[in-house]
N, C-alpha and C positions, 0 to 999 in steps of 0.2 A: 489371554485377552490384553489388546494394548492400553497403556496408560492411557488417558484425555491429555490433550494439548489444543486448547485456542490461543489463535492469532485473531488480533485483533488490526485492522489498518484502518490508522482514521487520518482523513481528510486534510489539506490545507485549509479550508473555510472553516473549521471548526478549532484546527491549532492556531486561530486567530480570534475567535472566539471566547473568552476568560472565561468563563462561566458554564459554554457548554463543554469544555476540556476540562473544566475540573469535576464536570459530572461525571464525564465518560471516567474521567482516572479517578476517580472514586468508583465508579462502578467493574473498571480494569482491572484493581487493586482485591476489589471485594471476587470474582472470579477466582474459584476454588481451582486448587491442581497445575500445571503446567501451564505456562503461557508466554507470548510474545508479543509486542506491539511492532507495527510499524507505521509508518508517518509522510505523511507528504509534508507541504511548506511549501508548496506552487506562489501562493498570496502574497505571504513575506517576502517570499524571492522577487516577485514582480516589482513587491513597494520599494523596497532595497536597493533593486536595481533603477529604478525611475530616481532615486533620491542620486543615483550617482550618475544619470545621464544614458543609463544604456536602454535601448528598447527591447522589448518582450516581444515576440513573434514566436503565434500558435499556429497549427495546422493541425485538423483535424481533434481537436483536445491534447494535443503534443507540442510542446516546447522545443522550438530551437534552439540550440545551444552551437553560439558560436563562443570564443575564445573568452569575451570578455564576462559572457553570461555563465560559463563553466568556472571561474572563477569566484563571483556571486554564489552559485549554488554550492558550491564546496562548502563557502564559509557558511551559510545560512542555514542548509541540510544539517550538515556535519557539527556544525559550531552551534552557533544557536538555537534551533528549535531540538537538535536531539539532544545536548546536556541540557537545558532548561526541562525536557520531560525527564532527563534520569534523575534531575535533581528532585523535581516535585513527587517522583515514584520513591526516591528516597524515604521523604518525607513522612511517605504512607505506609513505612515498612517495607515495600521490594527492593529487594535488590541488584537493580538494574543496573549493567552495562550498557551504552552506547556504542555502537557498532557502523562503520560505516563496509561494504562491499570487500574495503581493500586489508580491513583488517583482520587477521591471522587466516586471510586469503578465503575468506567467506562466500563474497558472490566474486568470480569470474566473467571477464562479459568481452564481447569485442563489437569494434567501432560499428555503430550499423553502414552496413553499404550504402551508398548513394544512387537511389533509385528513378522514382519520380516526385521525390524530395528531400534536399541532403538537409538529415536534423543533426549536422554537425557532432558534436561531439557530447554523442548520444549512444549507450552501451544496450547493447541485446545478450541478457543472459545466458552462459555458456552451461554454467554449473553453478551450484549451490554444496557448499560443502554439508550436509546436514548431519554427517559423524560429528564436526568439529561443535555446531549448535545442541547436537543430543547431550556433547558433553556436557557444554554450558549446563544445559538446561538441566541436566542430572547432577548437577552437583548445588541447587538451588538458585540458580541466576535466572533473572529473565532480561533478556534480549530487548533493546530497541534497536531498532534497525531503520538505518537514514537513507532514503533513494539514492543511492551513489553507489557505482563499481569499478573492477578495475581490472586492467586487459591485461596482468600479469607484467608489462612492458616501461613501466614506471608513469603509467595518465591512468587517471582520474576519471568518469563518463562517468555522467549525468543518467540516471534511469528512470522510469515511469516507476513511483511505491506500488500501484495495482501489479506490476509483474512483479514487485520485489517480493510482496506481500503472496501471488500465485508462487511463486515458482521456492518460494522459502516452505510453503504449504507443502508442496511435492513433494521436495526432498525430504521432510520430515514425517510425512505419510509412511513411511518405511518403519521407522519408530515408534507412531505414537498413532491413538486415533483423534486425526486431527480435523476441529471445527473451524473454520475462516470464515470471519466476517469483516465484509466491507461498511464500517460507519461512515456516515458527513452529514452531511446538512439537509436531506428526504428523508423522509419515512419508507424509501425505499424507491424502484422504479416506478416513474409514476405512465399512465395511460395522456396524462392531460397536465402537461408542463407547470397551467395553472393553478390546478386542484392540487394544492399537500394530500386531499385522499385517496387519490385518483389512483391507489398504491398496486400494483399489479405481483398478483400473490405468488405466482411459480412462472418462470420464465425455461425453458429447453430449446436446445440446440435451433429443432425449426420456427419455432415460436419470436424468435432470436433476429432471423434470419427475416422472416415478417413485418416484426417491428423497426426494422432499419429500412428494410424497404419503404414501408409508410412514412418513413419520418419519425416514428412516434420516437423511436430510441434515435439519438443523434450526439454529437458531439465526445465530448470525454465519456458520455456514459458506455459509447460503443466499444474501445480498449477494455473498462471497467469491466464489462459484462465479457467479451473476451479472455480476460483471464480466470472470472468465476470459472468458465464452463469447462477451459484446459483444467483449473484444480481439479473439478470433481471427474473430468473423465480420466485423471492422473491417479486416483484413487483416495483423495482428499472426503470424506466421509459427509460433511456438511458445509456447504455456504449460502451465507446469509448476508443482503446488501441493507442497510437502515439504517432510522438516525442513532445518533449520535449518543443520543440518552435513552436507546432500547437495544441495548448488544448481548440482551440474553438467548439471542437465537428465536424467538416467539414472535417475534413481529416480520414486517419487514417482505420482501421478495428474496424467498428461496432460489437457487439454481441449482438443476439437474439437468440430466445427460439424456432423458427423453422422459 
Protein backbone atom coordinates (compact mmCIF):
# COMPACT_ATOMS: atom_id res chain seq x y z
CA UNK A 1 0.00 0.00 0.00
CA UNK A 2 1.37 3.54 -0.88
CA UNK A 3 2.30 6.14 1.58
CA UNK A 4 -0.52 9.31 1.83
CA UNK A 5 0.92 12.50 0.29
CA UNK A 6 -1.35 15.79 0.11
CA UNK A 7 -0.71 18.63 -1.79
CA UNK A 8 -2.04 21.41 -1.04
CA UNK A 9 -2.30 24.76 -3.60
CA UNK A 10 -3.54 27.71 -2.20
CA UNK A 11 -4.62 30.68 -4.04
CA UNK A 12 -3.33 34.28 -4.65
CA UNK A 13 -6.28 35.88 -2.77
CA UNK A 14 -5.60 34.12 0.20
CA UNK A 15 -1.62 34.51 0.08
CA UNK A 16 -2.77 38.13 0.44
CA UNK A 17 -4.79 37.54 3.01
CA UNK A 18 -2.84 37.42 6.80
CA UNK A 19 -5.17 35.82 8.54
CA UNK A 20 -6.62 33.39 6.33
CA UNK A 21 -2.84 32.03 5.31
CA UNK A 22 -2.01 31.65 8.58
CA UNK A 23 -4.95 29.40 9.15
CA UNK A 24 -4.42 27.40 6.28
CA UNK A 25 -0.53 27.03 7.40
CA UNK A 26 -1.45 26.11 10.69
CA UNK A 27 -3.94 23.69 9.47
CA UNK A 28 -0.98 22.70 6.45
CA UNK A 29 1.44 22.18 9.24
CA UNK A 30 -1.03 20.11 11.54
CA UNK A 31 -1.56 17.55 8.27
CA UNK A 32 -0.13 14.23 9.20
CA UNK A 33 2.41 12.28 6.71
CA UNK A 34 3.84 13.46 3.51
CA UNK A 35 2.98 16.75 2.04
CA UNK A 36 3.51 19.72 -0.41
CA UNK A 37 2.23 23.07 -0.97
CA UNK A 38 1.97 25.07 -3.81
CA UNK A 39 1.05 28.68 -4.26
CA UNK A 40 -0.03 31.27 -6.70
CA UNK A 41 0.77 35.11 -5.94
CA UNK A 42 -1.43 36.32 -9.15
CA UNK A 43 -2.54 39.52 -6.53
CA UNK A 44 0.81 40.48 -5.48
CA UNK A 45 2.06 40.31 -8.88
CA UNK A 46 -0.59 42.45 -10.17
CA UNK A 47 -0.08 45.09 -7.24
CA UNK A 48 3.72 44.97 -7.67
CA UNK A 49 3.55 45.50 -11.07
CA UNK A 50 0.97 48.55 -11.14
CA UNK A 51 3.30 50.09 -8.40
CA UNK A 52 6.06 50.03 -11.06
CA UNK A 53 4.05 51.06 -14.27
CA UNK A 54 3.38 47.93 -15.99
CA UNK A 55 -0.09 46.57 -16.93
CA UNK A 56 -1.58 43.15 -16.17
CA UNK A 57 -3.55 41.64 -19.11
CA UNK A 58 -5.78 38.44 -18.53
CA UNK A 59 -7.53 36.36 -20.98
CA UNK A 60 -9.58 33.91 -20.25
CA UNK A 61 -8.18 33.58 -16.20
CA UNK A 62 -4.55 33.55 -17.80
CA UNK A 63 -1.87 36.01 -17.48
CA UNK A 64 0.11 37.57 -20.12
CA UNK A 65 3.32 37.57 -19.63
CA UNK A 66 5.27 39.69 -21.72
CA UNK A 67 8.97 40.54 -20.87
CA UNK A 68 8.61 43.20 -18.32
CA UNK A 69 5.73 41.12 -16.51
CA UNK A 70 8.12 37.89 -16.55
CA UNK A 71 10.38 39.75 -14.72
CA UNK A 72 7.84 40.78 -11.88
CA UNK A 73 6.83 37.28 -11.47
CA UNK A 74 10.15 35.75 -11.17
CA UNK A 75 10.91 38.13 -8.37
CA UNK A 76 7.47 37.96 -6.67
CA UNK A 77 6.65 33.97 -7.11
CA UNK A 78 10.24 32.95 -6.56
CA UNK A 79 11.32 35.71 -4.07
CA UNK A 80 8.73 36.81 -2.10
CA UNK A 81 5.74 35.00 -1.41
CA UNK A 82 7.68 31.54 -1.72
CA UNK A 83 10.48 32.29 1.08
CA UNK A 84 8.10 34.26 3.13
CA UNK A 85 5.89 30.80 3.18
CA UNK A 86 9.12 28.65 3.78
CA UNK A 87 10.04 30.91 6.40
CA UNK A 88 6.48 30.94 8.28
CA UNK A 89 6.56 26.80 7.60
CA UNK A 90 9.76 27.07 9.45
CA UNK A 91 8.40 28.67 12.18
CA UNK A 92 5.89 25.81 12.60
CA UNK A 93 8.25 23.09 12.54
CA UNK A 94 8.36 22.03 8.70
CA UNK A 95 10.97 21.79 6.98
CA UNK A 96 10.45 23.41 3.95
CA UNK A 97 12.28 24.07 0.88
CA UNK A 98 11.35 26.69 -1.72
CA UNK A 99 11.38 25.47 -4.99
CA UNK A 100 10.99 27.13 -8.16
CA UNK A 101 10.49 24.81 -11.70
CA UNK A 102 14.08 25.50 -12.64
CA UNK A 103 15.57 24.25 -9.64
CA UNK A 104 17.56 20.82 -9.64
CA UNK A 105 15.43 20.80 -12.93
CA UNK A 106 12.03 19.98 -11.40
CA UNK A 107 9.24 21.07 -13.73
CA UNK A 108 10.51 21.37 -17.49
CA UNK A 109 8.16 23.19 -19.75
CA UNK A 110 8.28 24.85 -23.19
CA UNK A 111 7.16 28.21 -24.48
CA UNK A 112 3.56 27.91 -25.19
CA UNK A 113 2.84 28.34 -29.00
CA UNK A 114 1.18 31.18 -30.31
CA UNK A 115 -2.17 30.35 -31.18
CA UNK A 116 -5.28 32.36 -30.91
CA UNK A 117 -3.36 34.21 -28.17
CA UNK A 118 0.18 34.73 -27.69
CA UNK A 119 0.57 34.60 -23.59
CA UNK A 120 4.14 35.29 -24.17
CA UNK A 121 6.21 33.97 -22.12
CA UNK A 122 4.28 31.56 -20.69
CA UNK A 123 5.55 27.67 -19.98
CA UNK A 124 3.21 24.33 -20.74
CA UNK A 125 4.51 21.50 -18.59
CA UNK A 126 6.67 19.03 -20.36
CA UNK A 127 7.68 16.84 -17.28
CA UNK A 128 7.77 16.84 -13.64
CA UNK A 129 10.66 15.14 -12.31
CA UNK A 130 8.75 13.28 -9.36
CA UNK A 131 11.86 10.77 -8.56
CA UNK A 132 13.82 13.97 -7.64
CA UNK A 133 10.60 15.42 -5.22
CA UNK A 134 9.95 11.57 -3.82
CA UNK A 135 13.47 12.07 -2.77
CA UNK A 136 12.84 15.24 -1.06
CA UNK A 137 9.99 14.22 0.33
CA UNK A 138 11.67 10.84 1.79
CA UNK A 139 14.15 12.23 3.32
CA UNK A 140 11.64 14.69 5.63
CA UNK A 141 11.40 17.97 3.45
CA UNK A 142 8.31 19.39 2.17
CA UNK A 143 8.29 21.23 -0.81
CA UNK A 144 6.87 24.69 -1.67
CA UNK A 145 6.75 25.00 -5.02
CA UNK A 146 6.40 28.72 -6.90
CA UNK A 147 4.44 28.92 -10.48
CA UNK A 148 7.59 29.26 -12.53
CA UNK A 149 9.49 26.73 -15.01
CA UNK A 150 12.06 26.43 -17.20
CA UNK A 151 12.60 25.28 -20.85
CA UNK A 152 15.95 23.74 -20.08
CA UNK A 153 17.43 26.72 -22.57
CA UNK A 154 18.52 29.21 -19.69
CA UNK A 155 14.49 31.34 -19.58
CA UNK A 156 12.47 31.41 -17.05
CA UNK A 157 8.23 30.87 -17.90
CA UNK A 158 5.71 32.04 -16.02
CA UNK A 159 3.21 29.03 -15.22
CA UNK A 160 -0.55 28.70 -14.18
CA UNK A 161 0.11 27.01 -9.94
CA UNK A 162 -3.35 24.90 -10.90
CA UNK A 163 -1.17 22.97 -13.47
CA UNK A 164 2.00 23.10 -11.29
CA UNK A 165 -0.07 21.89 -8.57
CA UNK A 166 -1.94 18.99 -11.31
CA UNK A 167 0.82 17.94 -13.06
CA UNK A 168 3.34 17.81 -9.71
CA UNK A 169 0.12 15.41 -8.45
CA UNK A 170 0.69 13.06 -11.44
CA UNK A 171 4.11 12.63 -11.22
CA UNK A 172 3.89 11.77 -7.72
CA UNK A 173 0.85 9.41 -8.04
CA UNK A 174 3.60 6.89 -8.95
CA UNK A 175 4.89 7.02 -5.44
CA UNK A 176 2.45 7.89 -3.16
CA UNK A 177 -1.36 7.88 -2.60
CA UNK A 178 -1.82 11.21 -3.35
CA UNK A 179 -4.73 13.71 -2.17
CA UNK A 180 -4.91 17.33 -4.15
CA UNK A 181 -6.66 19.93 -2.91
CA UNK A 182 -7.28 23.09 -4.59
CA UNK A 183 -7.90 26.08 -1.58
CA UNK A 184 -8.87 29.95 -2.07
CA UNK A 185 -11.30 32.03 -1.22
CA UNK A 186 -15.10 29.66 -2.03
CA UNK A 187 -16.22 27.08 -0.17
CA UNK A 188 -15.78 25.44 -3.19
CA UNK A 189 -17.52 25.56 -6.83
CA UNK A 190 -20.19 27.58 -6.46
CA UNK A 191 -23.80 27.03 -8.77
CA UNK A 192 -24.66 30.96 -7.99
CA UNK A 193 -21.43 33.32 -8.10
CA UNK A 194 -23.47 35.03 -5.40
CA UNK A 195 -24.39 32.64 -2.96
CA UNK A 196 -21.00 31.41 -0.78
CA UNK A 197 -23.54 28.27 -0.35
CA UNK A 198 -24.44 27.72 -3.50
CA UNK A 199 -21.44 24.99 -3.28
CA UNK A 200 -21.67 22.34 -5.86
CA UNK A 201 -20.85 18.84 -4.31
CA UNK A 202 -19.27 16.63 -7.20
CA UNK A 203 -18.46 17.92 -10.43
CA UNK A 204 -17.33 14.98 -13.56
CA UNK A 205 -16.10 15.25 -16.83
CA UNK A 206 -19.82 15.93 -18.51
CA UNK A 207 -20.99 17.76 -15.66
CA UNK A 208 -18.02 19.98 -16.39
CA UNK A 209 -18.59 20.37 -19.74
CA UNK A 210 -22.32 21.72 -18.84
CA UNK A 211 -21.44 24.03 -16.60
CA UNK A 212 -19.21 26.15 -18.94
CA UNK A 213 -21.71 25.95 -21.45
CA UNK A 214 -24.28 27.61 -19.02
CA UNK A 215 -22.06 30.02 -17.94
CA UNK A 216 -22.25 28.89 -14.44
CA UNK A 217 -18.27 27.81 -14.45
CA UNK A 218 -16.41 30.68 -16.17
CA UNK A 219 -13.25 32.50 -15.95
CA UNK A 220 -10.03 31.06 -14.00
CA UNK A 221 -12.41 28.53 -12.41
CA UNK A 222 -12.50 26.75 -16.09
CA UNK A 223 -8.24 26.06 -16.10
CA UNK A 224 -8.84 25.31 -12.29
CA UNK A 225 -11.32 22.53 -12.88
CA UNK A 226 -9.25 21.42 -16.02
CA UNK A 227 -6.60 20.41 -14.08
CA UNK A 228 -8.51 18.61 -11.14
CA UNK A 229 -10.05 16.39 -13.64
CA UNK A 230 -6.57 15.58 -15.85
CA UNK A 231 -5.12 14.71 -11.92
CA UNK A 232 -7.77 12.27 -11.18
CA UNK A 233 -7.93 10.61 -14.69
CA UNK A 234 -3.93 10.51 -14.18
CA UNK A 235 -4.51 8.36 -11.43
CA UNK A 236 -4.28 11.08 -8.60
CA UNK A 237 -6.67 9.20 -5.89
CA UNK A 238 -8.45 12.33 -4.49
CA UNK A 239 -9.41 16.06 -5.33
CA UNK A 240 -10.79 18.39 -3.56
CA UNK A 241 -11.41 22.32 -4.54
CA UNK A 242 -12.45 24.68 -0.98
CA UNK A 243 -11.84 27.25 1.24
CA UNK A 244 -9.06 28.00 2.55
CA UNK A 245 -9.80 27.19 6.13
CA UNK A 246 -11.38 23.50 5.34
CA UNK A 247 -8.56 21.47 3.45
CA UNK A 248 -9.41 18.39 5.41
CA UNK A 249 -10.88 17.00 2.32
CA UNK A 250 -14.74 16.91 4.00
CA UNK A 251 -15.95 19.90 2.43
CA UNK A 252 -15.90 21.55 -0.52
CA UNK A 253 -16.48 20.09 -4.49
CA UNK A 254 -14.97 16.86 -5.05
CA UNK A 255 -13.70 15.90 -8.77
CA UNK A 256 -14.06 12.83 -10.58
CA UNK A 257 -13.73 11.07 -13.71
CA UNK A 258 -17.48 10.13 -14.19
Amino acid sequence: MKEKLTIVKVGGAVVEDNDRLGRLLDDFSAIEGRKLLVHGGGRRATAIAARLGIESQMVNGRRITDADTLEVVTMVYGGLVNKNLVARLQAKGIDALGLTGADIDVIHSHKRPVKDVDYGYVGDVERVSGDKLHTLIETGITPVMAPLTHDGKGNILNTNADTIASETAKALAEYYDVTLIFSFEKKGVLSNPDDDDSVIPVITHKAFEKYVAEGIVAGGMIPKIENALAAVDAGVSRVNITLATAIDGKHGTMIVSE
